[in-house]
MIZAZA-461030 format. One line per 8 residues: number of its first residue (from 1); for each residue y, z, x of N, C-alpha, C. Coordinates in steps of 0.1 Angstrom, whole numbers, plus 5000, padded with zeros to 4 digits. Example, Ala and Ser with C-alpha at 12.3 -4.5 7.8 and 13.67 -1.06 7.14 Angstrom:
2
1 = 4943,5078,5132,4955,5078,5123,4967,5078,5132 | 4978,5071,5128,4989,5071,5137,5000,5079,5129
END
This chain:
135
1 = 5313,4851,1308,5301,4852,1299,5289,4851,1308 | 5278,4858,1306,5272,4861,1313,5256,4850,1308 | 5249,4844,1318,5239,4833,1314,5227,4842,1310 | 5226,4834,1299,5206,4838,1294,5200,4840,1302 | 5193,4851,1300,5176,4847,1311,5164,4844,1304 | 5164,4831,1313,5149,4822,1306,5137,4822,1314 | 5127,4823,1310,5116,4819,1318,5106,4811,1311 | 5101,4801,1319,5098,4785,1315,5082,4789,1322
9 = 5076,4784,1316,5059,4787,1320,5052,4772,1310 | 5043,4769,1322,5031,4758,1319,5014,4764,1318 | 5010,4757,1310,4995,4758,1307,4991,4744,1310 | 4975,4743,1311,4969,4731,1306,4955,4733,1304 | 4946,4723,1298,4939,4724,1292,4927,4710,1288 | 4922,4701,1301,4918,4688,1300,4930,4682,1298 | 4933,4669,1293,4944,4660,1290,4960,4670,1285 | 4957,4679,1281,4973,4689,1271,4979,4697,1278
17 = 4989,4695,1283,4999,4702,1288,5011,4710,1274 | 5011,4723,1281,5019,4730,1275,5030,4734,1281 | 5045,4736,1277,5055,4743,1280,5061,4757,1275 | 5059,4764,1281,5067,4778,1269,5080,4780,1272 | 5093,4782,1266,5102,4785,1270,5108,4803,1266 | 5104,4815,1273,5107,4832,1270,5120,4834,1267 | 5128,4837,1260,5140,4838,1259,5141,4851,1251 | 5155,4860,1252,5156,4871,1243,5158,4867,1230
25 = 5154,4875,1220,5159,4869,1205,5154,4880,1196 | 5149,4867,1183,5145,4881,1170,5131,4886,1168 | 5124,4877,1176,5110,4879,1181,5104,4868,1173 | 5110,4853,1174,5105,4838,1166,5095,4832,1173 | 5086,4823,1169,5080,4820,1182,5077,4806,1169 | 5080,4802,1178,5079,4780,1176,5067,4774,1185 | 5064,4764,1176,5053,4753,1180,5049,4740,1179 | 5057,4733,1185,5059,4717,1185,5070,4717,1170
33 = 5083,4728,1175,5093,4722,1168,5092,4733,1152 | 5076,4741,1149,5077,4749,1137,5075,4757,1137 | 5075,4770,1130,5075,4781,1131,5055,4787,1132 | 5053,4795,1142,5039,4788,1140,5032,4797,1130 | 5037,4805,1123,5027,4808,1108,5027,4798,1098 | 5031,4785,1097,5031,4774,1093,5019,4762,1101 | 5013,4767,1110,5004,4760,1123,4991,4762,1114 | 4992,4747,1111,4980,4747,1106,4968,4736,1118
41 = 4956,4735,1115,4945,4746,1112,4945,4761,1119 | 4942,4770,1109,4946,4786,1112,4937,4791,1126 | 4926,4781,1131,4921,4786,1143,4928,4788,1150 | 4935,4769,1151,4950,4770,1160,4959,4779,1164 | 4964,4784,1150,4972,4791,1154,4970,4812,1157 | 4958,4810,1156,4948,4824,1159,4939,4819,1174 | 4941,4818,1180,4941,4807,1196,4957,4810,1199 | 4968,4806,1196,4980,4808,1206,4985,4818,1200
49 = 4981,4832,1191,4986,4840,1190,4981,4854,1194 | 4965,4848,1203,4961,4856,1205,4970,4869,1222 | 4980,4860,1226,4983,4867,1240,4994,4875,1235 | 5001,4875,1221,5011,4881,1215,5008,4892,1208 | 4995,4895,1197,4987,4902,1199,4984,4915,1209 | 4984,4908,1221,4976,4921,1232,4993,4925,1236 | 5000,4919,1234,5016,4922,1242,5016,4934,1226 | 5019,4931,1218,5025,4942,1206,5035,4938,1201
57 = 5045,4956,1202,5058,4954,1200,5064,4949,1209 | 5064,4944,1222,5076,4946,1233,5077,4930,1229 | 5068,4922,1226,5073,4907,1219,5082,4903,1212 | 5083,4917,1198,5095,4916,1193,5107,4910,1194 | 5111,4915,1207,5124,4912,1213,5124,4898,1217 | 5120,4887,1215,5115,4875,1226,5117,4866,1214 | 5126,4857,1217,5119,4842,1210,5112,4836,1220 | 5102,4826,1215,5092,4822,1224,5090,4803,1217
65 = 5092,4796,1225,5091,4780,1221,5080,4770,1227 | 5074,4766,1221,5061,4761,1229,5060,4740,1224 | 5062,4736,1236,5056,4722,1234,5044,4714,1239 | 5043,4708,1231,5027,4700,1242,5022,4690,1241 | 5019,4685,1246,5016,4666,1244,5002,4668,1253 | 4999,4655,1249,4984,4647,1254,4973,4659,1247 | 4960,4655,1249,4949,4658,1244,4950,4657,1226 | 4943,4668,1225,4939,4670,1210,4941,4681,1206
73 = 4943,4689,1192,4947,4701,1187,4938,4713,1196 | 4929,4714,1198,4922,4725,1202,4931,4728,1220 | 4931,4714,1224,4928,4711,1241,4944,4720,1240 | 4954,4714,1228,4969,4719,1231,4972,4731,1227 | 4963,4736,1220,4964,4752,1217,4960,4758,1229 | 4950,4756,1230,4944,4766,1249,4955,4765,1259 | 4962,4754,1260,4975,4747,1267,4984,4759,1265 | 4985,4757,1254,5000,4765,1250,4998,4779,1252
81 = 4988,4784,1245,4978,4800,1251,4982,4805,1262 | 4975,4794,1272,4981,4799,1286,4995,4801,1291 | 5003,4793,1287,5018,4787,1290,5024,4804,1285 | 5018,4803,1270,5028,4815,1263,5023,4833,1269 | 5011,4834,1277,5004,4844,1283,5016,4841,1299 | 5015,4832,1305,5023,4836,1312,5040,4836,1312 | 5042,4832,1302,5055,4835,1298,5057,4851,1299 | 5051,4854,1289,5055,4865,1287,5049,4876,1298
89 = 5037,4871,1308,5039,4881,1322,5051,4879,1325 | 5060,4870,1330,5069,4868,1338,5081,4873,1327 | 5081,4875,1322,5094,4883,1313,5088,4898,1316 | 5081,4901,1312,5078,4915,1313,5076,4922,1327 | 5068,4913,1332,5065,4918,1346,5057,4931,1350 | 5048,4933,1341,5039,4940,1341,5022,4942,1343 | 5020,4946,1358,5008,4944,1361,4997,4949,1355 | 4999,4958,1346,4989,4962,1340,4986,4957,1322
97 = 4994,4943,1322,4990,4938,1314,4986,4922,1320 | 4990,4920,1330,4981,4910,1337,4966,4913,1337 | 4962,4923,1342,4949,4934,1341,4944,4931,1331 | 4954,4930,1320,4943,4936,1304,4941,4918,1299 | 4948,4910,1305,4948,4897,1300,4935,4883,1311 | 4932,4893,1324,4926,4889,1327,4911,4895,1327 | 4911,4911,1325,4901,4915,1316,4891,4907,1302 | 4905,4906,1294,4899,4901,1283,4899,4882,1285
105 = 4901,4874,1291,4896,4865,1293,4908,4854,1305 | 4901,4847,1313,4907,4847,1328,4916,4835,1322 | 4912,4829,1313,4920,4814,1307,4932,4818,1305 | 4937,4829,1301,4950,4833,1298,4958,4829,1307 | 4954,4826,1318,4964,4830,1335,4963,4818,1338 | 4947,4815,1339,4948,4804,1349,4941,4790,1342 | 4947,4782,1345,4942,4766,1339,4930,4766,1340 | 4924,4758,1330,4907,4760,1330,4903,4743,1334
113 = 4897,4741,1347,4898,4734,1356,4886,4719,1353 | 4884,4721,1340,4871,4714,1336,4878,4699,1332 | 4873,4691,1337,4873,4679,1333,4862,4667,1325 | 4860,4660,1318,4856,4651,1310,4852,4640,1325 | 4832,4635,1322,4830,4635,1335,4829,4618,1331 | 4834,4614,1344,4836,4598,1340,4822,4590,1335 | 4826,4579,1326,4812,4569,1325,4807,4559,1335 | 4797,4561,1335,4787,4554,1346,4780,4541,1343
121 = 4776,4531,1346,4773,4518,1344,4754,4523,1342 | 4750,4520,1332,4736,4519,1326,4740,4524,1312 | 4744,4526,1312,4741,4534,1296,4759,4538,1289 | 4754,4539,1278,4771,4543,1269,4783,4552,1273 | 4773,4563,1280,4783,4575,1287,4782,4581,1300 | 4788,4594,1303,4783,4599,1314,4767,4597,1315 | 4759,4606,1309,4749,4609,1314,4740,4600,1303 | 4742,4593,1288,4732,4588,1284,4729,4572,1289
129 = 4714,4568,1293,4713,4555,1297,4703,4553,1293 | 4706,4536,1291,4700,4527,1282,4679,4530,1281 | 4676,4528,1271,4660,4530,1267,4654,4517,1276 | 4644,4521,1285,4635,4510,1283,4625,4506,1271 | 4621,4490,1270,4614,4489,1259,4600,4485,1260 | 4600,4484,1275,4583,4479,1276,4572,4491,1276 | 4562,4487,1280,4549,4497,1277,4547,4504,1262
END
């Protein structure tokens, strides 16, 4: 018997890490365990369906499984976005949809490298500090 071929791809996204797992199938695609036309709020799931979308029919053929932890709904959607955009380069292997994915926006490929900027001593946050009261 001859083994599956899988291909396993990460995203991230501030605190959210994503997992994709490419596999052949009926063309299902799961998300934290559900089917994701069930992924509610619909931005969500119009955000990680956007890299399936530009792929078409050749997705068809693909179950696609996506997990994600830490951050927040938005941070693990962009996570998984990415995860499931390189998934499915690496199944397909096709440079001229690398091309059309980094044309239409570079996040698909590559982790988007922004961080949450630490708090500082004067004031509540990064950048706001405390009022003076005199004069």
């Amino acid at each position: 018997m001859k083994a599956p071929v899988i291909v396993l791809s990460t995203g991230k996204r501030k605190s959210a890490i994503a997992r994709a797992t490419v596999r052949k199938g009926q063309g299902l695609m799961r998300y934290n365990g559900i089917p994701l036309e069930l992924v509610e709020p619909e931005l969500v799931r119009q955000k990680i369906q956007e890299p399936l979308l530009m792929v078409g029919e050749r997705a068809k053929g693909l179950n696609i499984s996506v997990r994600t932890r830490g951050g927040g709904i938005v941070g693990q959607a962009a996570a998984a976005r990415t995860a499931v955009a390189r998934g499915l380069l690496g199944w397909l292997k096709d440079d001229a949809l690398r091309e059309t994915f980094k044309h239409y926006d570079r996040t698909l490929l590559v982790n988007d490298p922004r961080r949450k900027l630490p708090k500082r001593p004067g004031g509540r946050g990064a950048r706001a500090r405390r009022q003076k009261s005199y004069r």
